[in-house]
Each structure stands twice: as C-alpha cells, then as structure tokens.
C-alpha positions, 0 to 999 in steps of 0.5 A: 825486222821481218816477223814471218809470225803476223797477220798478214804476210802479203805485205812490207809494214818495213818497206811502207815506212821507207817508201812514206819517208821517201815520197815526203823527202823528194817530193815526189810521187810514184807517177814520177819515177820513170824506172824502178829497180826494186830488190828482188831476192825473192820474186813475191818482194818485188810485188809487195815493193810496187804495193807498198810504194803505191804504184799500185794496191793492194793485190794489183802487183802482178797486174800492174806488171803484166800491164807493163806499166813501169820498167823495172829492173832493166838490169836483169835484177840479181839473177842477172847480174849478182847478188850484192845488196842493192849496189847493182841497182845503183850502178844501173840506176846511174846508167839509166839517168846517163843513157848508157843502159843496154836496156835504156829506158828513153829519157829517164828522170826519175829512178827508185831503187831498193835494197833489202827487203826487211832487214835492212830495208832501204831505197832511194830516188836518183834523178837527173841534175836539175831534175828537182821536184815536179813542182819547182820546189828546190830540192833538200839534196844539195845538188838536187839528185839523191834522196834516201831513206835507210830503214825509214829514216830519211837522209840527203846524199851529203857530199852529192856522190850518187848523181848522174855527173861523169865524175861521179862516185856512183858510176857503172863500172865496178872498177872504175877510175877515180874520176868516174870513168869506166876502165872495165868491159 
C-alpha cells in the first residue's frame, strides 16, 4: 500500500517491484516497448511510472516527456475515455498491436500497460503474436503475447485471452461479440 508518511514521495517502491518482475518475466527492456499506456489517475503518477520502469531516472520524467520519446496513452488516458482501472488501457493496447487506434502508433510491438498505482499496483506487456523476446528466446506466455505481473508477483496470461488475434477476448469494443468482434460505435 501507498505510505504518503516515507521519506520520499517522489517515488513508486510498489510500481518498481512490479516494473523488475516485468522486465525479467518478458525479457524484455524498456528500449522495446514501442508504446505505453500507464495509468494516470493523477498527473505526477505517470512521471514516477516512466522512472520506475526506467524509461528514464530519477527526475528526468517530465523531460523525458517533453523529449516525446515514447507515445504514451495514445487513448486520451482517463480523462479521455473513462475512469475504470486499466481496462481502457487494455482495450487501447490491443488496438494498437491491431492497427486500428485513432492515434496509431506505426508498426507497434511491444505495449505496457499499467494499472493502479499503489493499490493494486500492476502492469502488463501485450505484443504482437510471434513478437517474442528480442533475443529469439521463446516466450513463457503460452502464445508468446502476455506477460503480467499483478502487485509484483509475476504471472502468464493462462488461456492466452490478452492477444492481438481477431478472436480475442481482449478486444476494443466494450461490447463486443463473443468471438471478438466489435458490435459497437
């Protein structure tokens, strides 16, 4: 949980557990992820997620945003859509792996998503199928496309439901049809 009685309140301790289990889980770095969607219920939260995932150090977020370095929440974040806990992330996540975002980011891979900051305090790596690690090591998610780590405990996307295919769970219409497609606006 979030103490607002320790030393240092520029920092996410919780967020930076999440963010070691994550990189170490996908094998991936931060130099990979082409897009991030980080939860922004307050403004300063998403500088301290860019520091703690180590996009950048300590004190270089609002540089590091001003550089426009990475795209970040190409979904307008909750003031844009909604405030429901990470869910919208998702959604635009998968639209970016798909293509279909209205604020594509061009040949996207890689996309980490956050949710809660504190408690709970989780994110996530969706990737493209076949994406896989940089190295050409295989991937541990059984279809090679979610990596997740809730409050810092890591875990594969079981039944590989979090994946760009068409017929997806995870898909970008609230109320879409069984099989993933959309049947909304």
């Amino acid at each position: 949980m979030t103490s607002f009685y320790r030393d240092d309140l520029t920092g996410l301790p919780e967020m930076n557990v999440v963010a070691r289990q994550l990189w170490r889980t996908s094998r991936l770095t931060p130099a990979d992820i082409d897009v991030a969607i980080l939860y922004d219920h307050f403004t300063p939260f998403v500088l301290m997620q860019l520091e703690e995932f180590g996009f950048c150090a300590p004190g270089e977020a609002a540089d590091f945003v001003a550089a426009d370095a990475l795209p970040l929440n190409t979904h307008g974040g909750q003031l844009g859509e909604a405030y429901l806990h990470g869910m919208n992330g998702i959604a635009e996540a998968v639209r970016q792996l798909r293509g279909t975002s209205p604020n594509q980011t061009p040949d996207a891979t890689h996309v980490l998503v956050t949710a809660g900051t504190g408690v709970p305090t989780s994110g996530l790596v969706l990737s493209r199928d076949g994406a896989g690690a940089p190295d050409g090591a295989p991937d541990s998610s059984p279809n090679g496309s979610a990596h997740g780590s809730p409050n810092g405990s890591a875990h594969d996307s079981p039944n590989g439901s979090a994946h760009d295919s068409p017929h997806g769970s995870a898909h970008d219409s609230p109320h879409g049809s069984p099989n993933g497609s959309p049947d909304g606006p």
